[in-house]
N, C-alpha and C positions, 0 to 999 in steps of 0.2 A: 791516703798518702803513705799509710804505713808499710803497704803493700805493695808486691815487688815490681807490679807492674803502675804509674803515678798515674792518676785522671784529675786533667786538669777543667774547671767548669766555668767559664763565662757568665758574664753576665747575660749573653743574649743566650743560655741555655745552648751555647753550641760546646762540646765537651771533646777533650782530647787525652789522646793515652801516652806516654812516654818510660823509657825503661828507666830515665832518668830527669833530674829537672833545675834547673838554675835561675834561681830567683834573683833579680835584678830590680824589683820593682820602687828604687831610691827612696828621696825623702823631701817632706817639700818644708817650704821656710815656714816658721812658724808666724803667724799674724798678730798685730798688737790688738785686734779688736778694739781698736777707738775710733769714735766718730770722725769718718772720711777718708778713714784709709782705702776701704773697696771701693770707693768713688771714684778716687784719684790714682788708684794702681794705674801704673802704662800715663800717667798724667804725671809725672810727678816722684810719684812710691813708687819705689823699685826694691828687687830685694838683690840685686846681681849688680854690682861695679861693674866687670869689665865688661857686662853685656852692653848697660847703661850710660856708664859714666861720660864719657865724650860726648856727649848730648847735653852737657853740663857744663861745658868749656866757660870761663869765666865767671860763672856763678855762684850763688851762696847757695851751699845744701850741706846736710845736717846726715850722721851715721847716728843710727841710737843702738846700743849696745855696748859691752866692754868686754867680752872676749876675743880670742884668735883673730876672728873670722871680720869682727867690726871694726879690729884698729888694722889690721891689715890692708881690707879694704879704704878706710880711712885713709891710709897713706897712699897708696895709687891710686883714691881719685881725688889725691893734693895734685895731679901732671894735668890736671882737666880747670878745677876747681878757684874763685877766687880763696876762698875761704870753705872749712868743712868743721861745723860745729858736730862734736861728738857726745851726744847723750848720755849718762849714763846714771842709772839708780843708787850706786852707791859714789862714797869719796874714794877707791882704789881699782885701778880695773884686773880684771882677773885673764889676761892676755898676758904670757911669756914675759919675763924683764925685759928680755932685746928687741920686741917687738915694743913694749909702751918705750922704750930708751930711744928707741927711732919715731914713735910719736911725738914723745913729749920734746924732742930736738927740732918738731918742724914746726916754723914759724906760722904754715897755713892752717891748721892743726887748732882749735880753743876747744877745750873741754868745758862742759856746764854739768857739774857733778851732782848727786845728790834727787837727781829728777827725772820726771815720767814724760811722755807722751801726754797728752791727754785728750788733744783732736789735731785734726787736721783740715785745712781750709784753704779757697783760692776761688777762682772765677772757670775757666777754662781749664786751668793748668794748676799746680799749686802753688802760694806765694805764702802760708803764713803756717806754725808750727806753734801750738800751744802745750807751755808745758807747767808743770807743778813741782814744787820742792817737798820730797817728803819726809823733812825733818820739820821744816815750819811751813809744808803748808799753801806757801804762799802760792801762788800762780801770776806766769809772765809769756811771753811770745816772741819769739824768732822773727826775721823774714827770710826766708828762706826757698829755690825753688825747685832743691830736688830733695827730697828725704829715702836716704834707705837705710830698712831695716835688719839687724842682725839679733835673733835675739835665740837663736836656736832652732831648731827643727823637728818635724812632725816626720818619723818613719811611716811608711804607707804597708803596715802589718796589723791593723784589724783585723784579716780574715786570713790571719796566720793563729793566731792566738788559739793555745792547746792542740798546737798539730807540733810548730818546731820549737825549741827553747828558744825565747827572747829574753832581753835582761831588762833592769829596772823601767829604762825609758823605752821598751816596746822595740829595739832592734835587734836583729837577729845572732844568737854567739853561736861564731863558727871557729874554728882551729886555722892555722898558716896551711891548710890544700882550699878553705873554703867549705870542709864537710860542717853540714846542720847535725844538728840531735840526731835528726832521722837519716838512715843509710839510704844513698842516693836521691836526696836532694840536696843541694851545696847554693850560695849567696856569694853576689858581688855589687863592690859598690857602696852605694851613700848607706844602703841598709842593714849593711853589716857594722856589730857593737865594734865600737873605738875605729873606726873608718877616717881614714883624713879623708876630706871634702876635696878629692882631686880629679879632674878626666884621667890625668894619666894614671893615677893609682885605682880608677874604677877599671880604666883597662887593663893594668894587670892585674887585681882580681879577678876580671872575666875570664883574662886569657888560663889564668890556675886553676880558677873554677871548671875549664872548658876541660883541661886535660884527669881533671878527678873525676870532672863525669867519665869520659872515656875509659878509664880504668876501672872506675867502679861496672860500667858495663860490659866490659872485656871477661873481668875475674866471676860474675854474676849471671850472666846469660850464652 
């Protein structure tokens, strides 16, 4: 890749040449790995609100998380939701003040602070959410029939690793055009470091990204 001209290699061994290259390749939601969560994905667990959440209309379901991404969504799927019990491991949650000040003002809204996940369970679909107190311990259960997860995310850069710089949590650090470490390859999207999680912000990365390749190929070949 270091090389002026980029080969790009598949998995199925089919390989491509490019004078330039923009990597998009996002990031996906991080899993709680407790008993029943891949069971009941697409049943129940979800990790996307606004893909999900109206399929929840009256219901009881639970966000487990306390940042940005949990109480935000927490709050837009209160227009769906009877109730949305909010998970979360510590007693303070680490979401903006004006974000928890719009939480904690909405009446659909119970936080159960201090607790984990610990399975998950149901028949077809999911109905029950077990959880533990990790100060005492204790363990207790929800009913609940949709649960989504926020709890952070998994950049899809393993087989980036010692080609471009990535930062501590493995996503990609690029400058305000989108350029990587390496001259002419550039990122956009969920996988670039400090990325807000947006379509519209992935599309304007792309579209910066798209005009740096350009230039870089214009000035270079």
């Amino acid at each position: 890749m270091h090389d002026r001209i980029k080969k790009i290699i598949l998995e199925e061994d089919h390989a491509y040449e490019a004078k330039s290259v923009i990597l998009c390749v996002g990031a996906n939601p991080r899993p709680l790995k407790i008993e029943g969560e891949a069971k009941y994905r697409g049943r129940g667990v979800s990790y996307c609100a606004t893909c999900d959440g109206a399929f929840f209309k009256g219901k009881k379901i639970s966000v487990i998380g306390g940042g940005n991404s949990a109480i935000q969504e927490a709050i837009f799927l209160t227009k769906f939701a009877e109730v949305v019990y909010v998970v979360h491991r510590r007693d303070e949650l680490r979401a903006e003040k004006i974000i928890q000040e719009r939480a904690f003002s909405n009446p659909k809204i119970k936080f159960i602070w201090n607790s984990v996940a610990e399975k998950i369970d149901g028949t077809d679909t999911v109905n029950t959410l077990f959880l533990k107190d990790v100060k005492t311990g204790e363990t207790s259960k929800i009913d609940v029939e949709g649960i989504f997860i926020y709890v952070g995310y998994n950049p899809n850069t393993e087989f980036l690793k010692g080609l471009v710089r990535l930062d501590e949590n493995n996503y990609i650090i690029t400058d305000d055009k989108m350029c990587t470490s390496v001259p002419g390859i550039f990122a956009a999207g969920d996988v670039r470091a400090d990325a807000i999680k947006q379509i519209a912000r992935a599309v304007g990365d792309g579209a910066t990204a798209a005009i740096s390749a350009e230039k870089y190929i214009e000035e270079n070949f």
